[in-house]
C-alpha positions in Angstrom: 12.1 -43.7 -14.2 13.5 -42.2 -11.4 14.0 -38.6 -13.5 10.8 -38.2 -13.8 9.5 -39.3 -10.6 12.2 -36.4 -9.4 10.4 -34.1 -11.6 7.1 -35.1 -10.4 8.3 -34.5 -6.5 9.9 -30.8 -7.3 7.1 -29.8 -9.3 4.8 -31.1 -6.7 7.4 -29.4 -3.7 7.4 -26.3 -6.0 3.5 -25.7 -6.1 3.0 -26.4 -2.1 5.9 -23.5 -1.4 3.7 -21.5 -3.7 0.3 -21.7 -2.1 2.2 -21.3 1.0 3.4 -18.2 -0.1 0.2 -17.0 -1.6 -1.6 -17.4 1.5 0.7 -15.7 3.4 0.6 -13.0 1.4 -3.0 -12.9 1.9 -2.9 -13.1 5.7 -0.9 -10.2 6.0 -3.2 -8.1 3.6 -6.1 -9.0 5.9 -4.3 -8.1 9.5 -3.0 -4.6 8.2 -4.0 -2.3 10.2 -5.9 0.5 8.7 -4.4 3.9 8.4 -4.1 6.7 10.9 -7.0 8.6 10.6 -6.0 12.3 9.1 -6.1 15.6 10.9 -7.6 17.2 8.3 -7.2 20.6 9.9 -3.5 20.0 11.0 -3.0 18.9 7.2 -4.3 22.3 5.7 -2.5 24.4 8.1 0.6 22.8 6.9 -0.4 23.2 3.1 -1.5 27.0 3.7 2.1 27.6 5.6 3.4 26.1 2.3 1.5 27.9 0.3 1.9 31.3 2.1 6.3 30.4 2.0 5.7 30.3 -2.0 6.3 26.4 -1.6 3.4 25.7 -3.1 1.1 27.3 -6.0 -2.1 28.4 -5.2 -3.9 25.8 -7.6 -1.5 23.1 -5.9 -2.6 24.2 -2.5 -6.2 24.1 -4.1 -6.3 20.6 -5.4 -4.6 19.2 -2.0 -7.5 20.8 0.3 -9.8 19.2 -2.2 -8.0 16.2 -1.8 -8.6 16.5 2.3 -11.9 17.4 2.5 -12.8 14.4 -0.1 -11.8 11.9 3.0 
C-alpha cells in the first residue's frame, strides 16, 4: 500500500511541475517583445556593398531585396 500511494504522489508531483512548466513557457512567449523594426534601406545598402565586393551573386542580392521589400 504505501508503494503505490508513493506512486500516486510522484505522478501526481510530476504532472503539477509539468503544467508549471508549460505555462511558463507560455508566459514568456506572450511578453516577447516584438522585433526591431528593419531599416529596409540600411539593409540594401549593405547587400548592394556585398554584392558590388563580389560577396554576393547578383541573383543572391536579388532574392534578399525581395525578401526586404516583402516586410
Amino acid at each position: 500500500m504505501i508503494a503505490g500511494t508513493a506512486t500516486a504522489v510522484s505522478g501526481h508531483v510530476a504532472r503539477r511541475q509539468d503544467a508549471r512548466h508549460r505555462q511558463q513557457a507560455a508566459d514568456q512567449a506572450v511578453h516577447q517583445p516584438p522585433p526591431a523594426p528593419v531599416d529596409v534601406a540600411e539593409e540594401l545598402q549593405k547587400f548592394a556593398a556585398l554584392r558590388d565586393q563580389g560577396i554576393l551573386t547578383e541573383e543572391e542580392f536579388a532574392a534578399q531585396k525581395a525578401r526586404l521589400l516583402s516586410l
